[in-house]
C-alpha positions in Angstrom: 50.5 -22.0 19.0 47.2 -24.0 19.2 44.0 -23.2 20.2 41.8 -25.5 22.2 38.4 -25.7 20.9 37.0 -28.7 23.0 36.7 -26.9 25.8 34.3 -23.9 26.5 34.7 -22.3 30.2 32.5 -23.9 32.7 29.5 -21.7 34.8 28.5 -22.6 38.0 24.9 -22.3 37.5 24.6 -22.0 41.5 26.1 -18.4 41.7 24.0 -17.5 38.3 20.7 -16.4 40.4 17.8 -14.3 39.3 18.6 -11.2 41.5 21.7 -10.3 39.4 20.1 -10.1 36.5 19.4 -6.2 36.4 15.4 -5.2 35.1 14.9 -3.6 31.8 14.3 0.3 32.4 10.9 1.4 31.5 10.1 3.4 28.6 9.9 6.9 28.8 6.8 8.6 28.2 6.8 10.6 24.7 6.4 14.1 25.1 5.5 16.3 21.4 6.3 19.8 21.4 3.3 20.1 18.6 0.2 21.6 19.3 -2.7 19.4 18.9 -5.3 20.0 16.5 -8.4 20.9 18.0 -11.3 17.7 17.9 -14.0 18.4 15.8 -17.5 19.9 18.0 -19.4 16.1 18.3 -22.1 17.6 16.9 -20.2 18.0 13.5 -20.7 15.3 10.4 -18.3 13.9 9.5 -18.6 14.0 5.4 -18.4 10.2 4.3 -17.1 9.6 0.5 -19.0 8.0 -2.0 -18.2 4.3 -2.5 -17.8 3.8 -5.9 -18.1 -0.2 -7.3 -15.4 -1.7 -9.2 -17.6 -1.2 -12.5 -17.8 2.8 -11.7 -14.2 3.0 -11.0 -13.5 1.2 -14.6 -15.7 3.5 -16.2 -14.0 6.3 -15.2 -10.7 5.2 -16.1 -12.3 4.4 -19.4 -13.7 8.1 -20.1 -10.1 9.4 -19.0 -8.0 6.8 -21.4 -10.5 8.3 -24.1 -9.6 11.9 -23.4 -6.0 10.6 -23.5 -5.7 11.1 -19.9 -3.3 7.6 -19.1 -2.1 8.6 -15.9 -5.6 9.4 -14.9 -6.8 6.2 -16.6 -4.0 4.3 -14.7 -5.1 5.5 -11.4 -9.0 4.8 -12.0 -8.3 1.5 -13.3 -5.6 0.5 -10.1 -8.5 1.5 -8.0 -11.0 -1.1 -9.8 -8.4 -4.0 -10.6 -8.0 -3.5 -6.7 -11.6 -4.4 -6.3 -10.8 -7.7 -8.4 -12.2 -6.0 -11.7 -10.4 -7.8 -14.9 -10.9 -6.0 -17.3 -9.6 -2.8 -15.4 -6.6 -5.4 -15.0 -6.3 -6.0 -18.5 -6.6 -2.0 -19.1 -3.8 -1.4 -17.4 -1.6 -4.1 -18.5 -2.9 -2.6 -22.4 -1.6 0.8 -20.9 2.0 -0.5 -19.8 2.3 -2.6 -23.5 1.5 -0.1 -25.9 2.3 2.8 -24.0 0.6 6.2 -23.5 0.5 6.8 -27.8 -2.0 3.7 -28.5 -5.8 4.5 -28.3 -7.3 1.0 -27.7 -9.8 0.2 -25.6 -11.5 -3.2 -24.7 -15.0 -1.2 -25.3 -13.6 -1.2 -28.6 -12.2 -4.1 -29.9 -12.9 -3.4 -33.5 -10.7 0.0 -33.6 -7.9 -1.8 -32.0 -8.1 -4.1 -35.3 -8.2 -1.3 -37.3 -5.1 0.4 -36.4 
């Protein structure tokens, strides 16, 4: 038994026309069951959040790591390293290599030496 590779089955690219190629269906509209919320009246504010700065955010994450809040720490200090602070990058990389037990800050580099 062999198998003939050389030779793939020929097309005849004159009775390949356009017309039998079939048209993609269209997509069905999405109907939802849910209720929509009702829109807010356009006359109501909409209550815009205080943009904090990459120094604010640190600070907070400092006063938390000094109440021996980490995970609080951790996620005021995310939010600044986000903002390119380094020093909130540093803080959290402290965080992660002496765990939640050490009580180092950079604000405080003589205590670290202390301890």
């Amino acid at each position: 038994m062999s198998l003939d590779l050389g030779h793939a089955p020929s097309l005849d690219p004159a009775s390949a026309t356009p017309s039998a190629v079939a048209p993609a269906p269209a997509p069905a509209a999405v109907v939802s069951s849910a209720p929509s919320a009702p829109a807010p009246p356009a006359s109501a504010p909409i209550a815009a959040q205080p943009v904090l700065s990459a120094d604010e955010l640190f600070e907070k994450g400092l006063a938390a790591q000094n109440h021996g809040d980490y995970a609080e720490a951790l996620r005021w200090y995310q939010k600044a390293a986000d903002q390119g602070n380094a020093v909130a990058q540093a803080s959290i990389a402290q965080i992660y290599y002496f765990g939640n037990q050490h009580r180092c800050t950079f604000a405080a580099p003589a205590a670290c030496a202390a301890q």
